[in-house]
KOLVOLUM-604355 format. One record per residue (C-alpha): x, y, z. Coordinates in steps of 0.02 Angstrom, whole numbers, plus 50000, padded with zeros to 5 digits. Layout:
BEGIN
XYZ...
//
This chain:
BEGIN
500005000050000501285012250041502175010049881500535008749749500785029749700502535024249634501865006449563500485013749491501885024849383502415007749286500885005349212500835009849018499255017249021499705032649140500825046749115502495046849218502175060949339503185060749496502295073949603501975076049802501145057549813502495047649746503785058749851502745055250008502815037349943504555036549929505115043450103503835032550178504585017350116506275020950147505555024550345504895008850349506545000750287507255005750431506085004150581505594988850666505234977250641506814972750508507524954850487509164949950602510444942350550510744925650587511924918050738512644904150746512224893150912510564904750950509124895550999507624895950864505814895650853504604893150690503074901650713501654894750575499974899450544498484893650405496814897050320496034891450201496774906750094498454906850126499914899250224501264910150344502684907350435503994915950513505684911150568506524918850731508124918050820508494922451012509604937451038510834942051174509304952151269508344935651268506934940351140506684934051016506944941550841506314939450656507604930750528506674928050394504614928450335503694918250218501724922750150501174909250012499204909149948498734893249942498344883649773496734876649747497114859149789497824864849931495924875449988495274858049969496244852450117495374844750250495844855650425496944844950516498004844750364498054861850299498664866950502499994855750454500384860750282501274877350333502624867650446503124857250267503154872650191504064881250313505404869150328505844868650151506064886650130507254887750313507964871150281509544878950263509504887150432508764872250548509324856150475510534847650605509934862150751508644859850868507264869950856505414872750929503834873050833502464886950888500884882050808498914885550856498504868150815498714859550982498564841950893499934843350772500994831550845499634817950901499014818550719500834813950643500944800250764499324794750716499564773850679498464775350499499034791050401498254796650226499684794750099500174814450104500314814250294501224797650281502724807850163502494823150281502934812750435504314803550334504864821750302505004826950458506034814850519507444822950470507144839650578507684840550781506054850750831504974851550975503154856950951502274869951046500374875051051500194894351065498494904051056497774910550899497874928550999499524926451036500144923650840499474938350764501174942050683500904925950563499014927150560499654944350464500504933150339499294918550314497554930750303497994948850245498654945550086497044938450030495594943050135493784941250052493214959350049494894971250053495984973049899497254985949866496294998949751494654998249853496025001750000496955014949896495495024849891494755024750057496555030650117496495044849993494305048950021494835049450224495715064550173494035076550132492975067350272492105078850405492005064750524493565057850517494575074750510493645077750696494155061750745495965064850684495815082250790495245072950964496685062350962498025077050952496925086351073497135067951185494965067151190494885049951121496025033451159494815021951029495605025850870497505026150809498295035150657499405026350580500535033850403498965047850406497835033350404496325032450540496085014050615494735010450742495454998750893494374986050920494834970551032496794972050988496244974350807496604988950688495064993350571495305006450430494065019250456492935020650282492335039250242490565040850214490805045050012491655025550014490445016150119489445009850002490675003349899491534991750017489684985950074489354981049903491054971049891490604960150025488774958349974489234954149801490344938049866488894930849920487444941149927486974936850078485914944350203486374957650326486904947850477488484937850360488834952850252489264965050420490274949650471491274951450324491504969750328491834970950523493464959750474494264975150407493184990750422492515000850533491115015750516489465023050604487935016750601488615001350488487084989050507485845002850462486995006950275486984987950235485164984050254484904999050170486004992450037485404974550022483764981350016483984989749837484964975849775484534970049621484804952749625484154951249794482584959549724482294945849562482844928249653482484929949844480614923449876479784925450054479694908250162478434907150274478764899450423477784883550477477204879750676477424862550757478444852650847480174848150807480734829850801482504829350753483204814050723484444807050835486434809550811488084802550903488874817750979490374815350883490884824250689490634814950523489694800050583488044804050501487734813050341486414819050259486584819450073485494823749907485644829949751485324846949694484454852149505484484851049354485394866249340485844875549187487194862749103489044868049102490214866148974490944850549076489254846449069488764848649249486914851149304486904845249482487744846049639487934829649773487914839749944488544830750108488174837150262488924832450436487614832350548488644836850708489524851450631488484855250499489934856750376489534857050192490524848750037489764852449867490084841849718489674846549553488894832549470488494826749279487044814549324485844808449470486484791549483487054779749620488864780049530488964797049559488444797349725489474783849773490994791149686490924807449798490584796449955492174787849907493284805349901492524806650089493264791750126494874794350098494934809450193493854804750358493444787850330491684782150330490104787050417489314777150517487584781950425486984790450265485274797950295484444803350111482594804450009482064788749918482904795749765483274781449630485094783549659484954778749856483514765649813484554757249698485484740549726487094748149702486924758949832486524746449946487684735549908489024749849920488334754450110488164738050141490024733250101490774748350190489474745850348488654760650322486764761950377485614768250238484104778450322483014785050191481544796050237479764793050223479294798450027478314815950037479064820650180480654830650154480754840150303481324822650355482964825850274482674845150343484714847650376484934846450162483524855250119483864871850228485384870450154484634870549971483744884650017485014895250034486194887549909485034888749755484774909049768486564912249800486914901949676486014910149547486364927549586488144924549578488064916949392486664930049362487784937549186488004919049131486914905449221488074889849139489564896349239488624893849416489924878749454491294892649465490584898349620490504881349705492154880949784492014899049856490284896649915490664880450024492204889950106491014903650158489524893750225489404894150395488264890050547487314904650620486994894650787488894895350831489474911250751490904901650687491334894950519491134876550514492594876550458493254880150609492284868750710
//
């Protein structure tokens, strides 16, 4: 960010002016060259420490060395975005992914040298011991078998300084230009120059400036203020991932941004939007009793699957999706799908498998594909109760069909421009499902 008035000079399209921005730029990142927090060098005999950190997004790590104070110092930083194979990773997996990582960039440094291992994943270590391993964690343990490391849990809160690396570079709703003009638009704010005037007169202690930038401090976090001429903007950016209703949307600003009054601007921007307007429909909401079905307190033992469509055909010539649910965490996997059949079904039950192993029951409609003998015989084989509802009666299967509900509108207002591209979105849209009982992405959970 500080540098962009300088990169922005490189581009072909605009004229090379170097006027008061890209001087401003230029001081300001030779000031930050030289401030903490810059790399030390590296010491021979000094104890070190790899600090890792993941998401689904991205991977970060950071390598540090003890000084002759007794802190400990930076040596060297990595920040890698994740492929999309690697997003597919199940959790226990992608915690582990940035130690690999890690390790091959700083092999140099802690090969032969014992080191510790500061992770948030207090089960790293039990999971690599772990007497049936999936083929990648097998190599990965092999791996690390060369390394002299000791592994420590440490607190999310406490590893801020790689959460940096692992989530800022790609967070859902901020991006450099929608950034790059907020920072310039706080400049001709009324509210904000006030705020900026309380804090030199020492009125206020809840906001920070920071390179003649205004951040909100909220719970150890640093928002960037948005002036009321860019509000709407970044509420649309996070609505448009998703267009989702109010509650998720502030969710997804409040990661970055702070202004007044935010709740009130977003429902007064999902109100007018568009898409919202032509695919949302009004559910009423029935009265009875509730008769869930009973589950084993424990994740993936039971799933509820179905199929979803037809939808408009892709040019891989997709038209539904397969959706498993676990019922104890209510995570979601979506699987595009060319066909309704028990092959298919039983060919995305398989890629389950060999991730988590098999459920101990599959509860689904009396679709052909779970009626059929091939089904059976598959559940049957791999011990898997089939419970199929009564036919009529899908609230029976009520876990997959809430989750329709919302999947089919987003869905389509995502591939609104071109309804054949709607498997696109698939990926995205599982990774930002989550459960509005908890608060917390199932991911997480």
């Amino acid at each position: 960010m500080i540098a962009r008035p300088l990169s922005d000079l490189l581009r072909g399209t605009n004229p090379f002016e170097f006027g008061h921005a890209q001087k401003v730029a230029f001081q300001d990142l030779k000031n930050a060259l030289s401030r903490e927090p810059v790399l030390h060098l590296f010491k021979e005999g000094a104890k070190l420490e790899l600090h890792t950190d993941a998401c689904k997004l991205g991977l970060g790590a950071v390598l540090l060395q003890q000084s002759e104070d007794g802190r400990f110092y930076p040596i060297h930083y990595m920040s890698k975005k994740t492929s999309i194979q690697e997003e597919k990773l199940c959790s226990y997996e992608l915690e582990v992914l940035p130690v690999i990582e890690a390790l091959k960039k700083f092999r140099n440094y802690l090969l032969g040298r014992k080191f510790r291992i500061q992770t948030d994943y207090a089960a790293i270590a039990k999971t690599l011991d772990k007497k049936e391993l999936t083929p990648k964690m097998a190599r990965w343990s092999i791996f690390l078998t060369d390394f002299d490391y000791e592994v420590v849990h440490r607190p999310a809160k406490q590893k801020q300084h790689v959460d940096a690396l692992s989530r800022h570079p790609v967070m859902l709703v901020t991006s450099d230009e929608l950034t790059y003009k907020i920072v310039n638009a706080q400049e001709s704010d009324e509210y904000i120059r006030t705020i900026k005037k309380l804090l030199q007169e020492g009125k206020t202690s809840e906001f920070i400036v920071s390179n003649k930038i205004l951040y909100k401090i909220s719970e150890d976090q640093e928002l960037l203020v948005v002036p009321e001429m860019m509000q709407v903007d970044v509420i649309k950016k996070a609505h448009s991932f998703g267009h989702f209703a109010a509650t998720k949307t502030e969710e997804l600003v409040k990661r970055d941004y702070y202004f007044p009054n935010m709740r009130r601007y977003i429902e007064n921007v999902i109100k007018n939007c568009v898409e919202c307007i032509l695919v949302n429909k009004k559910r009423g909401k029935g009265e009875g009793f509730l008769n869930p079905i009973p589950k084993e307190d424990v994740p993936l033992s039971t799933y509820h699957v179905d199929f979803i469509g037809p939808l408009p055909r892709t040019n891989k010539n997709y038209n539904h999706i397969f959706t498993v649910i676990d019922a104890f965490t209510k995570f979601t996997w979506l699987y595009p799908t060319q066909s309704t059949t028990a092959q298919e079904a039983i060919e995305r039950l398989k890629l389950q498998q060999k991730t988590f192993g098999n459920p101990s029951r599959v509860i689904s409609d009396k679709g052909g594909a779970f009626r059929s003998k091939e089904f059976e015989d598959y559940c049957a084989d791999e011990q898997i109760s089939n419970v199929q509802i009564t036919t009529g009666v899908p609230r029976g299967n009520g876990q997959v069909e809430r989750i329709h509900g919302v999947l089919i509108p987003v869905l389509t207002k995502m591939s609104i421009e071109d309804p054949t591209k709607w498997f696109k979105h698939v990926d995205s849209l599982q990774r930002t499902e989550q459960c509005a009982f908890t608060q917390y992405k199932v991911f997480t959970i």
